[in-house]
DSSP file (Angstrom, degrees, kcal/mol; ACC not computed):
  #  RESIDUE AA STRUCTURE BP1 BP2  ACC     N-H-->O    O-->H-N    N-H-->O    O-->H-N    TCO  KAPPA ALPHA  PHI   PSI    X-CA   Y-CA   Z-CA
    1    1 A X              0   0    0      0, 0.0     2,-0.4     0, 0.0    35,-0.1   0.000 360.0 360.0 360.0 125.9  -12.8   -2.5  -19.9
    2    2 A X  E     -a   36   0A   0     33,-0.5    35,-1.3    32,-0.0     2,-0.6  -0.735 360.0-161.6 -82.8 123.0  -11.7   -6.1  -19.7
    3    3 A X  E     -a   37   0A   0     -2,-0.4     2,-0.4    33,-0.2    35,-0.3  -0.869   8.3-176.0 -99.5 102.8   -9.4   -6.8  -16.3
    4    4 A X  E     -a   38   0A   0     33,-1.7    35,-1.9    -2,-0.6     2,-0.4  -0.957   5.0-163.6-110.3 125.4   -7.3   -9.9  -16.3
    5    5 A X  E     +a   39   0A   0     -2,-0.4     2,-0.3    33,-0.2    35,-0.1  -0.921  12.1 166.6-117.6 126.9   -5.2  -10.9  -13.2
    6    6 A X  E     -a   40   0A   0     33,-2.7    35,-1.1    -2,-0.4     2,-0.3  -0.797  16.4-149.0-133.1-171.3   -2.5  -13.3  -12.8
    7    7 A X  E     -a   41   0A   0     -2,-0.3     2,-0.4    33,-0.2    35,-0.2  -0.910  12.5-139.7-152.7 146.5    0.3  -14.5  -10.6
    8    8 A X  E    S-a   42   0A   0     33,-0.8    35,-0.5    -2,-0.3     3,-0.1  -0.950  81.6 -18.9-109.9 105.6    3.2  -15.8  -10.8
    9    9 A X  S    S+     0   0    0     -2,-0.4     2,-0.3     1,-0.2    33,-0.1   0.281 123.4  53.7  98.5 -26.8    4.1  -18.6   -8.3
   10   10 A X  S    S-     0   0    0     31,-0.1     2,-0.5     0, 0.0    -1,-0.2  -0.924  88.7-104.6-152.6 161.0    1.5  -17.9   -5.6
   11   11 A X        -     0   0    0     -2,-0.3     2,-0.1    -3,-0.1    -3,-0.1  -0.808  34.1-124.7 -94.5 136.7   -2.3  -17.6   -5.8
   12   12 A X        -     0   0    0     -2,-0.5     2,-0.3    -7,-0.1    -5,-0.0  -0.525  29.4-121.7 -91.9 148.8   -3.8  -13.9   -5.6
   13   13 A X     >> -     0   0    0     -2,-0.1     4,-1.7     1,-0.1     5,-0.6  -0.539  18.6-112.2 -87.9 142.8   -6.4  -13.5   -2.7
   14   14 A X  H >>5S+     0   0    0      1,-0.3     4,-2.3    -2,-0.3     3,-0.9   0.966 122.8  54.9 -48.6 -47.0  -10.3  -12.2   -3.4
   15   15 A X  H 3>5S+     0   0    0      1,-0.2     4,-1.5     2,-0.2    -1,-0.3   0.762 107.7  43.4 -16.9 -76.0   -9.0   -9.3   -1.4
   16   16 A X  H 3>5S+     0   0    0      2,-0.2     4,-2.7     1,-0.2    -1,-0.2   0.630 108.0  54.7 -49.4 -38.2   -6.2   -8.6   -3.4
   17   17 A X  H <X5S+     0   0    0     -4,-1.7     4,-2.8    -3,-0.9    -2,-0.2   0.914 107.0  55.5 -79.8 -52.7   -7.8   -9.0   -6.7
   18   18 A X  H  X<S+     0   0    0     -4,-2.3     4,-1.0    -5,-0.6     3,-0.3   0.945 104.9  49.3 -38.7 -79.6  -10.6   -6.3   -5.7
   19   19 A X  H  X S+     0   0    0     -4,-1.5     4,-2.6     1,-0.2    -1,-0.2   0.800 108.9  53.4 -60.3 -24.2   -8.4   -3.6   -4.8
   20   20 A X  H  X S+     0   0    0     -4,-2.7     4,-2.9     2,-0.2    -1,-0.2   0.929 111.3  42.4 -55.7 -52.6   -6.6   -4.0   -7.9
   21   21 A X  H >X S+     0   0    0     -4,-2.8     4,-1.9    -3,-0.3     3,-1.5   0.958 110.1  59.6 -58.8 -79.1   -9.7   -3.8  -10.3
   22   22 A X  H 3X S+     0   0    0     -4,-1.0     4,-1.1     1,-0.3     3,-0.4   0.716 113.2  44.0 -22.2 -63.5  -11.2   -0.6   -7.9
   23   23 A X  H 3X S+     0   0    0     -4,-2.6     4,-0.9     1,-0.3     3,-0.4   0.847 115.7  37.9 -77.6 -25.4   -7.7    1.1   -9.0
   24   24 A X  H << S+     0   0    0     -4,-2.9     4,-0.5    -3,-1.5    -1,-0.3   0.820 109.0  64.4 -88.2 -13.3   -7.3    0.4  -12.9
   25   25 A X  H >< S+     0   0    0     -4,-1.9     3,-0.7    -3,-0.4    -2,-0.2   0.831  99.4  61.0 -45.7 -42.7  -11.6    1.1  -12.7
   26   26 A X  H >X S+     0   0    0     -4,-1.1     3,-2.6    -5,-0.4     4,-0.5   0.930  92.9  62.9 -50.4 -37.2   -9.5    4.9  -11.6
   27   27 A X  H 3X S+     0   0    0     -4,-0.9     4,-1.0     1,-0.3     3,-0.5   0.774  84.6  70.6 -34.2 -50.0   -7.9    4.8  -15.1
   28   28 A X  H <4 S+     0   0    0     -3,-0.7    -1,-0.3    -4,-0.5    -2,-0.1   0.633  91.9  62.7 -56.7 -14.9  -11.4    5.1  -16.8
   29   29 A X  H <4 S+     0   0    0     -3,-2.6    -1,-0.2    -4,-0.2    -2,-0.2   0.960 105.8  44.0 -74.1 -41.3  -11.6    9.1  -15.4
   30   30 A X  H  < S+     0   0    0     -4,-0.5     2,-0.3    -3,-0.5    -1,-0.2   0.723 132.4   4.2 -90.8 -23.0   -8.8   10.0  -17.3
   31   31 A X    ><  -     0   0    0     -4,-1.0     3,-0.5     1,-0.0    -1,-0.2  -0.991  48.4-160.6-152.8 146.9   -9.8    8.1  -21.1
   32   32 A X  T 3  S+     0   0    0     -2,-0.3    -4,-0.1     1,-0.2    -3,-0.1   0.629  80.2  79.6 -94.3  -5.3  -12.8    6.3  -21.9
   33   33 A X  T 3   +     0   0    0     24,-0.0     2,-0.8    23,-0.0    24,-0.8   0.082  59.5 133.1-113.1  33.5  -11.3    4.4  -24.8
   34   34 A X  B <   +B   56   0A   0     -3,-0.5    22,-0.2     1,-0.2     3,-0.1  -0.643  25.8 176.2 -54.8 112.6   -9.3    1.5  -22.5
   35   35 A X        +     0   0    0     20,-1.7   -33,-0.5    -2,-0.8    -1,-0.2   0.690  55.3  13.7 -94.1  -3.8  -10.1   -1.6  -24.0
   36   36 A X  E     -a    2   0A   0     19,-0.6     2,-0.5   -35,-0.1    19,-0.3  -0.441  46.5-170.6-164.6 139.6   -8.1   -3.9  -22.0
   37   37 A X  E     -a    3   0A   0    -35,-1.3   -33,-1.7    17,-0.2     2,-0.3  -0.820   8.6-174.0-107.4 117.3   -6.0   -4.3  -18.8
   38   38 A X  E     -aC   4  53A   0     15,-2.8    15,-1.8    -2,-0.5     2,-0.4  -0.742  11.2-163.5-120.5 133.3   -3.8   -7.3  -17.9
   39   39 A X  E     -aC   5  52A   0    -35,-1.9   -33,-2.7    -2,-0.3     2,-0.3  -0.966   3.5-164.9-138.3 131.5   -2.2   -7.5  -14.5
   40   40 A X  E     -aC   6  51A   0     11,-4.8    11,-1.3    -2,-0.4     2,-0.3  -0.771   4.8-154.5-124.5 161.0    0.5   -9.5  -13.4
   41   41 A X  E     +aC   7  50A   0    -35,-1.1   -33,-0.8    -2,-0.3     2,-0.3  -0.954  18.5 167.6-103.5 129.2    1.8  -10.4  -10.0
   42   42 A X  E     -aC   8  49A   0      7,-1.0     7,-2.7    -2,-0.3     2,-0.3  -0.969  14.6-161.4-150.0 141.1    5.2  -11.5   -9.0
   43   43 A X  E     + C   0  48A   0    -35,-0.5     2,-0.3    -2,-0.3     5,-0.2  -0.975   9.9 173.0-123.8 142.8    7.2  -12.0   -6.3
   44   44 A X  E >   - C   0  47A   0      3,-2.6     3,-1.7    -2,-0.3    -2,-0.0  -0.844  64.2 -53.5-154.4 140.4   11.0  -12.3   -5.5
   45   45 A X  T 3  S-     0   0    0      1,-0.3    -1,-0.2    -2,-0.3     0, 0.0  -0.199 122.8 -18.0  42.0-124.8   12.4  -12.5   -2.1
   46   46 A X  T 3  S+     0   0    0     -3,-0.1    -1,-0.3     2,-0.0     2,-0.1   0.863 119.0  98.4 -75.5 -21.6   11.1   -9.6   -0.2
   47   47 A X  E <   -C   44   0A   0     -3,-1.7    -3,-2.6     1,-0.1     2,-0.5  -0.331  56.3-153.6 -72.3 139.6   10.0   -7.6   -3.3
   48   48 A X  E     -CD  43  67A   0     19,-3.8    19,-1.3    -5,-0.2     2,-0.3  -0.910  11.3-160.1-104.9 127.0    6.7   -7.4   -4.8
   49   49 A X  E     -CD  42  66A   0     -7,-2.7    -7,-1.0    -2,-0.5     2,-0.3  -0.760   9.2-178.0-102.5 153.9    6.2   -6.7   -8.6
   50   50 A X  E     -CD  41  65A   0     15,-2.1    15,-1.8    -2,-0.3     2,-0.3  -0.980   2.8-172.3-131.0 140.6    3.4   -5.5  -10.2
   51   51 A X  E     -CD  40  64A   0    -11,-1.3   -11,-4.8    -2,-0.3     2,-0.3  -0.988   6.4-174.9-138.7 148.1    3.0   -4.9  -14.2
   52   52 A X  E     +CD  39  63A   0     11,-4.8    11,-0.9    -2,-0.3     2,-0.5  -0.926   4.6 177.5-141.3 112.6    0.2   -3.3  -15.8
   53   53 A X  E     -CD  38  62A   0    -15,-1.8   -15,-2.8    -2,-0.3     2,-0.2  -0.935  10.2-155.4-133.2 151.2   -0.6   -2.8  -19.3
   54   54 A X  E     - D   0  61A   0      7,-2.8     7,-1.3    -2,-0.5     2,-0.3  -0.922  16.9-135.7-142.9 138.7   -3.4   -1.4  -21.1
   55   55 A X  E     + D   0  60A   0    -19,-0.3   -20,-1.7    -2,-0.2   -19,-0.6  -0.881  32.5 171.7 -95.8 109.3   -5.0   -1.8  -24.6
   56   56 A X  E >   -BD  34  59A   0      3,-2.7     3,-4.0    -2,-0.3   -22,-0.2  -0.983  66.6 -46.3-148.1 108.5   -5.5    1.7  -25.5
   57   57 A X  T 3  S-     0   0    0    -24,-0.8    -1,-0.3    -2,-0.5     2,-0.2   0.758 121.4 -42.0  28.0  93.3   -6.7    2.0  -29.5
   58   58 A X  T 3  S+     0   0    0     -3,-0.1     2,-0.3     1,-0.1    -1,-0.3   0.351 126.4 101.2  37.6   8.3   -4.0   -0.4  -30.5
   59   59 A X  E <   -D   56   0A   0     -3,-4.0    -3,-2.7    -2,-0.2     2,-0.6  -0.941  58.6-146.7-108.3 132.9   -1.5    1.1  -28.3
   60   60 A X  E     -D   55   0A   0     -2,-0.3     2,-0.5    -5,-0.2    -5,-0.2  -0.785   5.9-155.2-142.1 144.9   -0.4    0.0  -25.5
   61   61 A X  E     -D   54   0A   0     -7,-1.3    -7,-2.8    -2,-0.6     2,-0.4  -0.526  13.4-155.1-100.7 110.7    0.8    1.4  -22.3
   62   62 A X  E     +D   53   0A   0     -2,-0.5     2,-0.3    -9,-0.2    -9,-0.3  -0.890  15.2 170.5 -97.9 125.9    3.1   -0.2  -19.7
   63   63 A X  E     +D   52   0A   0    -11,-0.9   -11,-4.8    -2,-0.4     2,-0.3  -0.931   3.1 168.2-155.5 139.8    3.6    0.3  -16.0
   64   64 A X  E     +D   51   0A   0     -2,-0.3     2,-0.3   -13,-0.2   -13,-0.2  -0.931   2.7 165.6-167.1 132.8    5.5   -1.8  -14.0
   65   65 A X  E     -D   50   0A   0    -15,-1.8   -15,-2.1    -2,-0.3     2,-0.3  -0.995  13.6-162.8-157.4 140.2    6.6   -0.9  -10.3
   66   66 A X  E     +D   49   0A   0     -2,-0.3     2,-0.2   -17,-0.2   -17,-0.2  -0.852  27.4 140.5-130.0 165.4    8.2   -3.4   -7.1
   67   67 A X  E     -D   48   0A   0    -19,-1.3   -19,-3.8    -2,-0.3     3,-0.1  -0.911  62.8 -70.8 172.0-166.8    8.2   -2.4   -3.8
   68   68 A X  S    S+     0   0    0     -2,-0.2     2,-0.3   -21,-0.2   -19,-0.1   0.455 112.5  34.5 -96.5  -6.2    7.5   -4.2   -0.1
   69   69 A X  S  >>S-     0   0    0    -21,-0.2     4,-1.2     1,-0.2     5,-0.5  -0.930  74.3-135.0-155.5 118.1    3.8   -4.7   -0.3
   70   70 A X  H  >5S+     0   0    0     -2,-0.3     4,-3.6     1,-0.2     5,-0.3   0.900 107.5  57.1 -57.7 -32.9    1.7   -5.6   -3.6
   71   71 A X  H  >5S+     0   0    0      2,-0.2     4,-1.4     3,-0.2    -1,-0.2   0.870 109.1  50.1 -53.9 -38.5   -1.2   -3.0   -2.7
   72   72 A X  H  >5S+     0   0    0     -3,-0.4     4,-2.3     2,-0.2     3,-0.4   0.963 113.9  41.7 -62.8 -79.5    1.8   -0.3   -2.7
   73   73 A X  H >X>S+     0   0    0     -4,-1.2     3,-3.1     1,-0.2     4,-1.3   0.966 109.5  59.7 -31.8 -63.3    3.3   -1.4   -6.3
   74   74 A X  H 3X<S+     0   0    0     -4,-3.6     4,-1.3    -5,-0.5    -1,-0.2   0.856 113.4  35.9 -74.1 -24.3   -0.2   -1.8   -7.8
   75   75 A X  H 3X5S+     0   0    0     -4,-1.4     4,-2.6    -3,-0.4    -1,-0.3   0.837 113.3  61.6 -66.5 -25.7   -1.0    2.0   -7.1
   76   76 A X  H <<5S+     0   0    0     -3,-3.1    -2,-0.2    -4,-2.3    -3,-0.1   0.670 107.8  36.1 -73.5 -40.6    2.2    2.7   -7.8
   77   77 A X  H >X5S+     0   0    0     -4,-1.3     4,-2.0   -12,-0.2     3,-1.8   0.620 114.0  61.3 -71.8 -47.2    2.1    1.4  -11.5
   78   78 A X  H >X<S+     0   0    0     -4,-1.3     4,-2.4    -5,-0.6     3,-1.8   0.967 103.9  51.6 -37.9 -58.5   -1.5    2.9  -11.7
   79   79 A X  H 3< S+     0   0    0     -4,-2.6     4,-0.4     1,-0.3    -1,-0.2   0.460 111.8  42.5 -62.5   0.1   -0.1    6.3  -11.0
   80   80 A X  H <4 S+     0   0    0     -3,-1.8     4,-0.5     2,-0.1    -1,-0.3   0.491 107.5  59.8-131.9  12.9    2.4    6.2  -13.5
   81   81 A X  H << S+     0   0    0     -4,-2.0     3,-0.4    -3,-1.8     4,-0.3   0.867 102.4  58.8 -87.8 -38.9   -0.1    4.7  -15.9
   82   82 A X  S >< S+     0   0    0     -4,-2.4     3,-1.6    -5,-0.3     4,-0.2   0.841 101.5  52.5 -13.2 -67.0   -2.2    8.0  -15.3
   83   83 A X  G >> S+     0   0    0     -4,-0.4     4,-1.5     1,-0.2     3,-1.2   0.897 106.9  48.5 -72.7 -27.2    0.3   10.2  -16.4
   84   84 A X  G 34 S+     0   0    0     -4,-0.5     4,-0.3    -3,-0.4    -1,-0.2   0.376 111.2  51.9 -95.8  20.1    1.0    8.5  -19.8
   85   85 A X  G <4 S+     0   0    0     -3,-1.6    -1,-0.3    -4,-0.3    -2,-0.2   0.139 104.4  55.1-122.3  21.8   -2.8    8.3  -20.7
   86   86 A X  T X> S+     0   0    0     -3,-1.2     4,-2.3    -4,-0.2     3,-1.8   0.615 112.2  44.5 -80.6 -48.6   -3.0   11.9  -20.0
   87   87 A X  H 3X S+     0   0    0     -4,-1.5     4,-0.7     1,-0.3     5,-0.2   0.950 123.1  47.4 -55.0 -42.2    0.2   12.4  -22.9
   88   88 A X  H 34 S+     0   0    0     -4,-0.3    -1,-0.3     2,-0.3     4,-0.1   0.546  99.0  49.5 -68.6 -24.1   -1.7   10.4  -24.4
   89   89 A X  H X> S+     0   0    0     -3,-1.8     3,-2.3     1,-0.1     4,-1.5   0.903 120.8  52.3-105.4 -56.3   -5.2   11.4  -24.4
   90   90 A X  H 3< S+     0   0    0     -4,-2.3    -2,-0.3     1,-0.3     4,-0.2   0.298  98.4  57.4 -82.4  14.1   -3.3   14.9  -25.6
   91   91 A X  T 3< S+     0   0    0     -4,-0.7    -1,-0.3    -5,-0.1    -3,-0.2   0.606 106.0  53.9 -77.3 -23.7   -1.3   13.7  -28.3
   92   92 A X  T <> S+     0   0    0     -3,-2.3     4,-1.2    -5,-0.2    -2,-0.3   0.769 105.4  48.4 -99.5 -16.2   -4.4   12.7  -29.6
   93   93 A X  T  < S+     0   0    0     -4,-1.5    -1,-0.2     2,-0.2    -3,-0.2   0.626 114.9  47.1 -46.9 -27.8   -6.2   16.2  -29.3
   94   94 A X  T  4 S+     0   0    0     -4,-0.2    -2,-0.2     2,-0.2    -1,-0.1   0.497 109.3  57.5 -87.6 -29.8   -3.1   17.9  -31.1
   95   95 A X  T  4        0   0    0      1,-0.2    -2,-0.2    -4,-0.1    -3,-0.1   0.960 360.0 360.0 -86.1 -34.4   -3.4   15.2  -33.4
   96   96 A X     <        0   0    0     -4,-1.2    -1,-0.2     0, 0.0    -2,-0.2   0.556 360.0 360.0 -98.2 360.0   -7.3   15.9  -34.5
């Protein structure tokens, strides 16, 4: 799976950029067939945004979550990228 991370406005920290790959690296338990995950960073005022979308056999799957702290959002979007590649991974079991 190919990871790409940007920011909007501010420069992302080695730190930052780690724990983000470690968590969409969780993704891969649940489907093997990601082919690629773009994450973007955003800020306004006190809120932090995160959006995460994933290339998943020509489909692709969107998650997007703000809250106070980017590490919070970016799990936050993982976890609700999780559930729709579970619907997902069983729409396509029903389907074959």
């Amino acid at each position: 799976m190919r990871t790409n991370i940007s920011a909007r406005h501010f420069k992302v920290s080695d730190d930052l950029k780690d724990y983000a790959q470690r968590e969409v690296q969780r993704l891969t338990r649940y489907f093997d067939g990601i082919i690629d995950c773009n994450i973007e960073l955003s800020f306004q005022r006190e809120s932090k945004i995160s959006e995460v979308a994933l290339t998943v056999h020509g489909n692709l799957l969107k998650a997007s979550e703000t809250s106070e702290d980017f590490r919070k959002s970016i799990a936050l979007s993982v976890d609700k990228l999780e559930q729709q590649l579970r619907k997902y991974k069983g729409k396509m079991r029903n389907k074959y």
